[in-house]
C-alpha positions as CSV (number, residue, x, y, z in Angstrom):
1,X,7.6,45.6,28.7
2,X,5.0,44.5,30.6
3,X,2.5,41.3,29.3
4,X,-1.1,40.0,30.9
5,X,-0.1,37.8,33.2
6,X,-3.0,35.7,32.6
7,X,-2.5,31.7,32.1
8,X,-3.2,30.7,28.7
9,X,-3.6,27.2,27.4
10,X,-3.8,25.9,23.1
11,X,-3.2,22.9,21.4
12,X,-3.3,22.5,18.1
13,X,-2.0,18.8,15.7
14,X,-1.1,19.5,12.2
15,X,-1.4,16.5,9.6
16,X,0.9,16.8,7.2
17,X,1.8,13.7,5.0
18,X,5.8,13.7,4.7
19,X,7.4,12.7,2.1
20,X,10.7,10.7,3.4
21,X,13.4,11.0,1.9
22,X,17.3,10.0,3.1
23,X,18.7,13.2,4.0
24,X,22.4,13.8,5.7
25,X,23.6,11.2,7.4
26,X,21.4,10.6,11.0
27,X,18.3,12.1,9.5
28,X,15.2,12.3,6.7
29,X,14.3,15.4,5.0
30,X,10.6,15.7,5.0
31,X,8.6,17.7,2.1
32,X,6.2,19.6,4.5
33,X,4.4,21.9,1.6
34,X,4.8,22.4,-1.7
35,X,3.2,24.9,-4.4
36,X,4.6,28.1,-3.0
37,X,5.6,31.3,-5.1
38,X,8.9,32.8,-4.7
39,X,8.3,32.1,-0.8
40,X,11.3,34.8,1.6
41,X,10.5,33.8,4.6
42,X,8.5,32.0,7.0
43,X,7.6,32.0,11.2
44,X,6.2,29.8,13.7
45,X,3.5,30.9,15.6
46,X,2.9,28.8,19.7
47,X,0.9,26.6,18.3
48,X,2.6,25.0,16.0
49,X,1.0,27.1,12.6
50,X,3.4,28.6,10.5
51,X,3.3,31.6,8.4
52,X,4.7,32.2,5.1
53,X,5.7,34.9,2.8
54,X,5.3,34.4,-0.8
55,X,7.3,37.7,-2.3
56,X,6.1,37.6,-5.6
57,X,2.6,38.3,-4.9
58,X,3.1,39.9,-1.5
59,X,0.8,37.5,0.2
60,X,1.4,35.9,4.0
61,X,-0.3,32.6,4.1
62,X,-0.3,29.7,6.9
63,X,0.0,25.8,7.4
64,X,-2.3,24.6,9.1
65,X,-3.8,20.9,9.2
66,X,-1.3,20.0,6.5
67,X,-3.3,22.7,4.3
68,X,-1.5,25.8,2.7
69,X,-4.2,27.7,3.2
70,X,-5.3,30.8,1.5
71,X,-4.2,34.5,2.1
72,X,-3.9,35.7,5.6
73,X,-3.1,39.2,4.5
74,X,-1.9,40.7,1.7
75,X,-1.0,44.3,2.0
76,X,-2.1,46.1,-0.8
77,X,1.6,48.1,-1.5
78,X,3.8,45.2,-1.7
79,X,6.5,46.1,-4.2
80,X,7.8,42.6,-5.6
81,X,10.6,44.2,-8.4
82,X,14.0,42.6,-7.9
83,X,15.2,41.9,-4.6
84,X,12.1,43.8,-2.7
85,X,8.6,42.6,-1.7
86,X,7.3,40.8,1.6
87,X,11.0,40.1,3.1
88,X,10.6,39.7,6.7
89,X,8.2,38.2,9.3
90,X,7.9,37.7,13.6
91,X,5.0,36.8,15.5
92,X,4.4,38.7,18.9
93,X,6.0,36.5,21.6
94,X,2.4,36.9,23.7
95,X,0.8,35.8,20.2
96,X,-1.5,33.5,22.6
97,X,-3.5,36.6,24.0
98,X,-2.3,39.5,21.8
99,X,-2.2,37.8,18.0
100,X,-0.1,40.3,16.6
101,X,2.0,39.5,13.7
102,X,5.2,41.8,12.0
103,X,5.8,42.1,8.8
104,X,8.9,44.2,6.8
105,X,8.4,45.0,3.2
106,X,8.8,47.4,0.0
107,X,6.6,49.3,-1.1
108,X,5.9,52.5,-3.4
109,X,4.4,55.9,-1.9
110,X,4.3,59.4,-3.4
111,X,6.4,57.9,-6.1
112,X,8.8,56.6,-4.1
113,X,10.6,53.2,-3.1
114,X,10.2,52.6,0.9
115,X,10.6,50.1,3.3
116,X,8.3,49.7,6.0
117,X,7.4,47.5,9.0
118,X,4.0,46.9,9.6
119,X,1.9,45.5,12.4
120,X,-1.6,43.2,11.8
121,X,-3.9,41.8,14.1
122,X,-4.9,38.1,13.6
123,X,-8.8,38.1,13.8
124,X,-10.9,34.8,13.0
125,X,-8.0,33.2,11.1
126,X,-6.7,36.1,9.2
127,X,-4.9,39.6,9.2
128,X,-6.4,42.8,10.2
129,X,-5.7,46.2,10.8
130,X,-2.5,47.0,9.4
131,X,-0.5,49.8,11.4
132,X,2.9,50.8,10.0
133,X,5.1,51.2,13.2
134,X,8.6,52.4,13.0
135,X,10.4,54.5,11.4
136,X,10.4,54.2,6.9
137,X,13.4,53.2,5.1
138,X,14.3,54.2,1.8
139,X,14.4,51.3,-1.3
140,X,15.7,50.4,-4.1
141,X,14.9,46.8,-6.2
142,X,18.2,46.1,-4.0
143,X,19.5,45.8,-0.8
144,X,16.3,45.8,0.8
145,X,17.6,43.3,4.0
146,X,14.5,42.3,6.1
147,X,14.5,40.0,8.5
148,X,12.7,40.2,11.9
149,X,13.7,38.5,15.4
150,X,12.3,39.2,18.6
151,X,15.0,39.4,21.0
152,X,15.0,37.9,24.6
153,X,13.7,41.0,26.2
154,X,10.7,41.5,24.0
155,X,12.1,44.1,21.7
156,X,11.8,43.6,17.8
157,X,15.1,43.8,16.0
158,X,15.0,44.3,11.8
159,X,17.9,44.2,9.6
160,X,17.7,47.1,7.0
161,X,19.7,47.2,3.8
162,X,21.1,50.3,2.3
163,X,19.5,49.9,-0.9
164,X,22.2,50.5,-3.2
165,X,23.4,53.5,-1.3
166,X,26.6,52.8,0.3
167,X,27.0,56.0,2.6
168,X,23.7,55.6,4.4
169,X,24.7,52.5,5.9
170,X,27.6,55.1,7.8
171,X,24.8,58.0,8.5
172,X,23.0,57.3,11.9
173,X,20.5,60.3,10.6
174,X,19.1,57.1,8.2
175,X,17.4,53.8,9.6
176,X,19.1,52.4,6.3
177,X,22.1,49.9,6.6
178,X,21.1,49.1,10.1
179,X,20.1,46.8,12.3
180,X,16.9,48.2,14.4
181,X,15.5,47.6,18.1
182,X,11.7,48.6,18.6
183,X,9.0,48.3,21.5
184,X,5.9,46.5,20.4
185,X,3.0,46.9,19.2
186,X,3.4,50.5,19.3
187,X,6.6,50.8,17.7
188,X,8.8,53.4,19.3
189,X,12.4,53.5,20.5
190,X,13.8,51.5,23.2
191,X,15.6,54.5,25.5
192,X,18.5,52.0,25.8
193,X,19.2,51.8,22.5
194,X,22.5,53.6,22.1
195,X,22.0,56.4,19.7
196,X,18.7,57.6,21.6
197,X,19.7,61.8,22.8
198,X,22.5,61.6,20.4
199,X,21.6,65.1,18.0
200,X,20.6,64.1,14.5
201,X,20.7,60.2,14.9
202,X,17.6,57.7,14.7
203,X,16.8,56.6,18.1
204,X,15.8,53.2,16.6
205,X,19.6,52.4,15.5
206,X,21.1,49.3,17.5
207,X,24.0,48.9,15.3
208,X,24.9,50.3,11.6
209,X,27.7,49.5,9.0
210,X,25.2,47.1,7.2
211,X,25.1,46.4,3.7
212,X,22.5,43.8,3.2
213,X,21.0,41.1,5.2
214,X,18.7,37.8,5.0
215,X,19.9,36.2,7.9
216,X,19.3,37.3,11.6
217,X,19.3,34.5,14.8
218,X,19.5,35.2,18.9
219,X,21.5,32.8,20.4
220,X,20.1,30.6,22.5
221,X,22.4,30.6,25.4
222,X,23.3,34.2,26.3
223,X,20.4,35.7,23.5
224,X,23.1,37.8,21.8
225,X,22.3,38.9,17.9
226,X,24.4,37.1,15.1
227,X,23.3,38.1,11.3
228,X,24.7,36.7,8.1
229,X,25.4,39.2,5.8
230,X,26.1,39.3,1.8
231,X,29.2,41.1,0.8
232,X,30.4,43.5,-2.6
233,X,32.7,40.7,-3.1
234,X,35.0,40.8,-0.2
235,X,33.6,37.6,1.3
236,X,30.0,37.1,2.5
237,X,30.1,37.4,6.5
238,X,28.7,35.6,9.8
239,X,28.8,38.6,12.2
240,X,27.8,39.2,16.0
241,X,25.7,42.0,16.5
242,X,27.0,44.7,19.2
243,X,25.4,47.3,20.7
244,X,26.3,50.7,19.3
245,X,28.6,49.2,16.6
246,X,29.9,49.6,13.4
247,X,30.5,46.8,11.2
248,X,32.1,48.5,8.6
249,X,30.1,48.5,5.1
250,X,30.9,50.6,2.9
251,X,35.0,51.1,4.2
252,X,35.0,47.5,4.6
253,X,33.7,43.9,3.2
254,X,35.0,41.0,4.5
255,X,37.8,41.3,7.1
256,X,39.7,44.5,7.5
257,X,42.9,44.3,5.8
258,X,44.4,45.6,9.0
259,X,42.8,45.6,12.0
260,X,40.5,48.8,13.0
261,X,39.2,49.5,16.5
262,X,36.6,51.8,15.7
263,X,34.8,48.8,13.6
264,X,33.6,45.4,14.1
265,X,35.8,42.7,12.1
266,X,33.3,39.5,11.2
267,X,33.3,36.4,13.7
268,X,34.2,34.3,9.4
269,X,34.0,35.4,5.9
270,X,33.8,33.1,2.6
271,X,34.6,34.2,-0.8
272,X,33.2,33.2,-3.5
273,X,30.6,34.6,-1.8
274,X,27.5,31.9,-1.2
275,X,24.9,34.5,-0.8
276,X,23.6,33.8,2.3
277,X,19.9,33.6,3.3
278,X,18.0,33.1,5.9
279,X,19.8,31.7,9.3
280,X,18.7,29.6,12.6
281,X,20.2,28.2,15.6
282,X,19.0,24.7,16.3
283,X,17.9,24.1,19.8
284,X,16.3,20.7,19.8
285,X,17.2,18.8,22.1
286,X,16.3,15.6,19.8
287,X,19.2,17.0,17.8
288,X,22.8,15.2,17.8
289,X,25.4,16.9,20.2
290,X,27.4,18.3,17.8
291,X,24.7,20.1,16.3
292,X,23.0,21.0,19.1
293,X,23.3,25.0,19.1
294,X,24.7,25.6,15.9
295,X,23.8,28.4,13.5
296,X,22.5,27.2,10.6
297,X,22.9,29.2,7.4
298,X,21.3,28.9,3.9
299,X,22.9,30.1,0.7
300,X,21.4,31.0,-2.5
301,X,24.4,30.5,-4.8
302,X,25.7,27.3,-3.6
303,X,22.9,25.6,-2.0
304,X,24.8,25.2,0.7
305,X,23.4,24.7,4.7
306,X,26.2,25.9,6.4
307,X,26.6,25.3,10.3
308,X,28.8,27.0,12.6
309,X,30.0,26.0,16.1
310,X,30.1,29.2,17.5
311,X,31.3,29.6,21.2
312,X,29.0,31.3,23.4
313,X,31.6,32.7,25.8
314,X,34.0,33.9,23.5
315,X,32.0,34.7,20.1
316,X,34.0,32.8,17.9
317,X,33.7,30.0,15.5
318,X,34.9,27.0,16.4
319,X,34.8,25.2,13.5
320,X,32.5,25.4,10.1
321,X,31.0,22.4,7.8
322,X,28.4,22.1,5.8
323,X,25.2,20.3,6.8
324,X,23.5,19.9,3.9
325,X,23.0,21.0,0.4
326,X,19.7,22.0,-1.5
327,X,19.5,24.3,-5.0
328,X,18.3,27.4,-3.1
329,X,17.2,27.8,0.6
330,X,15.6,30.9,1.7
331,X,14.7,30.7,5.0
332,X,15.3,28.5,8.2
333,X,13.4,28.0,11.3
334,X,14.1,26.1,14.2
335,X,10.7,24.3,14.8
336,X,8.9,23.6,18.2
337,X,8.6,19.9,17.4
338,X,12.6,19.8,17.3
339,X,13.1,19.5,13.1
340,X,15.2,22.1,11.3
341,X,12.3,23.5,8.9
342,X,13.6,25.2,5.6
343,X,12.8,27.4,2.4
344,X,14.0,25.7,-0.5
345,X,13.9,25.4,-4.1
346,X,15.2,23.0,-6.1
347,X,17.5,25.2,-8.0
348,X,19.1,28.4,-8.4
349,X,17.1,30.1,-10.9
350,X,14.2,31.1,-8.8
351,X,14.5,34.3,-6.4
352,X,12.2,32.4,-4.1
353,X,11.3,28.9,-2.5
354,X,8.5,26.4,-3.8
355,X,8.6,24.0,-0.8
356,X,9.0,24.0,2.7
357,X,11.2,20.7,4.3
358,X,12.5,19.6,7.8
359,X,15.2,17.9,9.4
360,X,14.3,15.3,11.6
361,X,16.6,13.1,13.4
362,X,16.5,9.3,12.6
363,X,15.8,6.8,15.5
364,X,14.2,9.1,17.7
365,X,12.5,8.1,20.8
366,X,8.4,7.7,20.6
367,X,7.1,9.9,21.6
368,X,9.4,12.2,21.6
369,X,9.2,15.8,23.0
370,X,10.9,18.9,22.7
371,X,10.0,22.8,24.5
372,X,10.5,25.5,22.6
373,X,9.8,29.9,23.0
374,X,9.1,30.2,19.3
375,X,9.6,33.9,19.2
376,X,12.9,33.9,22.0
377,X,10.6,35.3,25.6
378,X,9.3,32.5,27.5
379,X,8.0,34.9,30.1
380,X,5.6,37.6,29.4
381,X,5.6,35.2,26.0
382,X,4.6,31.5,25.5
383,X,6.1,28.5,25.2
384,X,5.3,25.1,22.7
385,X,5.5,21.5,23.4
386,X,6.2,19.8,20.3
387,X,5.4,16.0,19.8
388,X,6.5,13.9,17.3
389,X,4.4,10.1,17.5
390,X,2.8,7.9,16.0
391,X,-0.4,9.2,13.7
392,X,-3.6,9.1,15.4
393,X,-2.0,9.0,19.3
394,X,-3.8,10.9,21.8
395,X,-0.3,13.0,23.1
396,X,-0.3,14.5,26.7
397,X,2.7,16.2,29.0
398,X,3.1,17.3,31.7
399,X,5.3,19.9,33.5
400,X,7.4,19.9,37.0
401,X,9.7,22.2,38.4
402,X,11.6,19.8,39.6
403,X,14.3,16.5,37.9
404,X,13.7,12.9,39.5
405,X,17.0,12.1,40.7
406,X,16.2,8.8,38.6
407,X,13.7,7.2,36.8
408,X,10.8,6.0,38.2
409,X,8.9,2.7,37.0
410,X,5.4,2.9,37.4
411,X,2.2,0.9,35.9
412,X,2.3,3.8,33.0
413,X,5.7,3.2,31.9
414,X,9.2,4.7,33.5
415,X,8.5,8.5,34.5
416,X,11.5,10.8,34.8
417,X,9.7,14.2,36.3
418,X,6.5,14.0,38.5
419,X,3.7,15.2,37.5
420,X,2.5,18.5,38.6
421,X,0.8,20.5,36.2
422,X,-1.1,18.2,33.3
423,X,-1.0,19.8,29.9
424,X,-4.3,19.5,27.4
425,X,-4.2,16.4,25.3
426,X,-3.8,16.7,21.4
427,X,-4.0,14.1,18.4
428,X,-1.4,13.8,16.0
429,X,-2.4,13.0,12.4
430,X,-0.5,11.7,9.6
431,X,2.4,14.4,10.2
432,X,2.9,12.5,13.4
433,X,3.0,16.1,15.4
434,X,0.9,17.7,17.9
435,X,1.8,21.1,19.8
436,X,1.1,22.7,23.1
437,X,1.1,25.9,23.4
438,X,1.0,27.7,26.8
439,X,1.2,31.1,27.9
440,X,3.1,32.5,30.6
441,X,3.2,35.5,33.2
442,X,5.9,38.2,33.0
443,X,7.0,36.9,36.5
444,X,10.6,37.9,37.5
445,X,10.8,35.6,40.1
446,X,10.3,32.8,37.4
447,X,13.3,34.6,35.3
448,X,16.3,31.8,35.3
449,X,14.0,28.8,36.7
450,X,14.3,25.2,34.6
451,X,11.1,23.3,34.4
452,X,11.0,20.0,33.2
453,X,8.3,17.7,31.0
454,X,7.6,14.4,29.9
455,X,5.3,12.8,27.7
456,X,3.3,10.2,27.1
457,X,1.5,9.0,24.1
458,X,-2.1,6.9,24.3
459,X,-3.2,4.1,21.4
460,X,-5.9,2.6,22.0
461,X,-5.2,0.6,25.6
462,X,-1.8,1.2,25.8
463,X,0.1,4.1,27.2
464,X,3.8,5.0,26.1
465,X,5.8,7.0,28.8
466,X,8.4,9.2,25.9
467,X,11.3,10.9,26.7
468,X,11.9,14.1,28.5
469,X,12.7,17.9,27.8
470,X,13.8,21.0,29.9
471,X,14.3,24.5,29.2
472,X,15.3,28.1,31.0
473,X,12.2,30.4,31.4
474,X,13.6,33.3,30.6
């Protein structure tokens, strides 16, 4: 997929007022908005705004300047009965220069249930020119699935459900029970997705045998697919995604009873089932080393955040605990500023999240930084700097492609990379953040390079040298 290989610079500070509260041991759980109805799901754009879903009303709103704002779009054949509605949400990776946002929902046409995906076009501050892209899915008020990840490569995977109809989730002729791989904006098939010349099948098909879904994460490693996926009672499961594969729904939930090579078994399974939501891997580095890296995964019926040590090489779980607990959470987002953001709800009872709280580590260094490809493609994508410091400092950082083989003292403070490429300045406000946002070429030769940053944070006459980040263009 090729992407403008023009050099794009944003900044952007938020000012939210946290609430602080204690929250698992090592961190405070921050209130970050509340007043939302029956929110699904939520995305971070590069620079450092964050879109919302509220499924009730089918409307997509955005935090901004510690403001939930107003509607951003609101497409006029949202379906909100039982488990349908706005469900899924990914902003375009090159959002910087090509503001195009992804939405997955229900809807009703010629007097039918459907589920679509549909395209808009950010233009001063709101959502324009919807363009359905895909192929449609058929609905029901369950099973809908929804969720939306950009994958490494640029591509736009979707989870489908089978709503309610078990078989489709076997028939590659249906986009139902799958999970989907598209080109974007247009929409069509990759032609290495696996079913693409096969007679009769959907070329959009990455893997079937899918019986409903919330939860969809790439690994930040080796960007391989894991999903979370509710089960019929067999155990709800934490599955890897593999190309061309069948993971079994309707012949089987939960583990096979005995072993089947022409399906893929689950990585775990839980019974009672927690009904899992929304999922995340957590990539700040900010974060302590055994959660560095782990999927985090919400639950409707337990509350439970549930965070799994999954080995990259091998695709299995190491080991499983539980991270936190909340009534409901809905959604999870691994936020450029290094927090663990979340959906939640207070209770159970609500098929939907009022709030929206983060993670942050305790004792953190100030300021602190942390880099982050919001939507998974650095290249021919953007990346964001996220600060966290004290409200009202002017935050800068800057960028090297190389390490200092040891810290340097200087007049400033003690630098750890040289400074080669100064980044805009932005002011954080009473959220204590401030992002960065900058876009980058689709440059192969760039593929695999680590660059590193540091930051620094101004007050008044002083200057505080933080602490440094790297990451893997990729």
């Amino acid at each position: 997929m090729m992407r403008c290989a023009t050099l794009v610079l944003a900044a952007l500070a938020t000012s939210i007022a946290p609430a602080r509260t204690q929250g698992p041991p090592g961190f405070d759980v921050e209130t970050v908005v509340t007043g939302l109805d029956l929110a699904s799901a939520f995305a971070f754009a590069p620079d450092g705004r964050l879109f919302v879903l509220e499924r009730g009303p089918g409307r997509v709103r955005v935090v901004e300047n510690g403001v939930l704002g107003g509607v951003w779009a609101n497409p006029s054949t949202t379906l909100g009965v039982g488990e349908g509605g706005l469900l899924g949400i990914a902003i375009d990776p090159d959002f910087l220069t090509t503001p195009y946002v992804y939405l997955y929902y229900t809807r009703q046409a010629a007097g039918r249930w459907e589920a679509v995906i549909e395209r808009w076009l950010e233009s001063n501050g709101v959502g324009t020119s919807p363009t359905l892209i895909g192929p449609t899915m058929l609905a029901s008020g369950r099973h809908c699935g929804g969720p939306l990840v950009f994958g490494r490569d640029g591509t736009l995977f979707a989870v489908t459900g089978e709503g309610g109809l078990d078989p489709l989730a076997q028939s590659l002729a249906h986009p139902n029970g799958k999970v989907l791989r598209l080109l974007v904006p247009g929409g069509t098939a990759p032609l290495d997705n696996p079913f693409v010349g096969v007679a009769g099948a959907s070329p959009w098909i990455w893997a079937y045998g899918i019986r409903n879904s919330f939860g969809l994460a790439v690994h930040p490693l080796n960007g391989e697919l894991y999903e979370t996926e509710n089960s019929a009672g067999g155990g709800d499961e934490l599955n890897r995604i593999v190309r061309g594969g069948n993971h079994g729904w309707p012949m089987y939930d939960g583990f096979e009873p005995v072993p089947d090579p022409s399906t893929v078994d689950p990585l775990w399974t839980r019974r009672p089932d927690p009904a899992f939501t929304g999922a995340a891997f957590v990539t700040g580095a900010l974060f302590p080393a055994t959660l560095r890296g782990a999927l985090i995964a919400g639950a409707y019926n337990d509350g439970g955040l549930y965070a799994f040590d999954i080995d990259p090489q091998t695709a299995t779980v190491r080991s499983q605990s539980i991270f936190d607990t909340w009534g409901s959470t809905f959604g999870l987002a691994d936020g450029p500023d290094g927090a663990l953001y979340a959906l939640a709800h207070p209770t159970r009872f609500e098929r939907g999240a009022d709030r929206i709280v983060r993670y942050v580590p305790q004792n953190l260094p100030s300021p602190a930084l942390q880099i982050a490809a919001v939507s998974n493609q650095s290249l021919g994508g953007s990346i964001s700097f996220g600060v966290i410091t004290d409200p009202g400092d002017i935050a800068f950082a800057w960028v090297s492609p190389t390490l200092l083989p040891q810290p340097v003292p200087t007049p400033f403070g003690t630098l750890i990379v040289p400074v080669v490429l100064p980044l805009p300045a932005a002011v954080a406000n009473a959220d204590r953040r401030a992002f960065i946002a900058l876009s980058l070429p689709d440059d192969p030769n760039l593929r695999g390079v680590t660059i590193h940053a540091q930051v620094a944070a101004i007050a008044g006459p002083n200057v505080r040298i933080g602490s440094a980040a790297s990451f893997v263009l990729w």
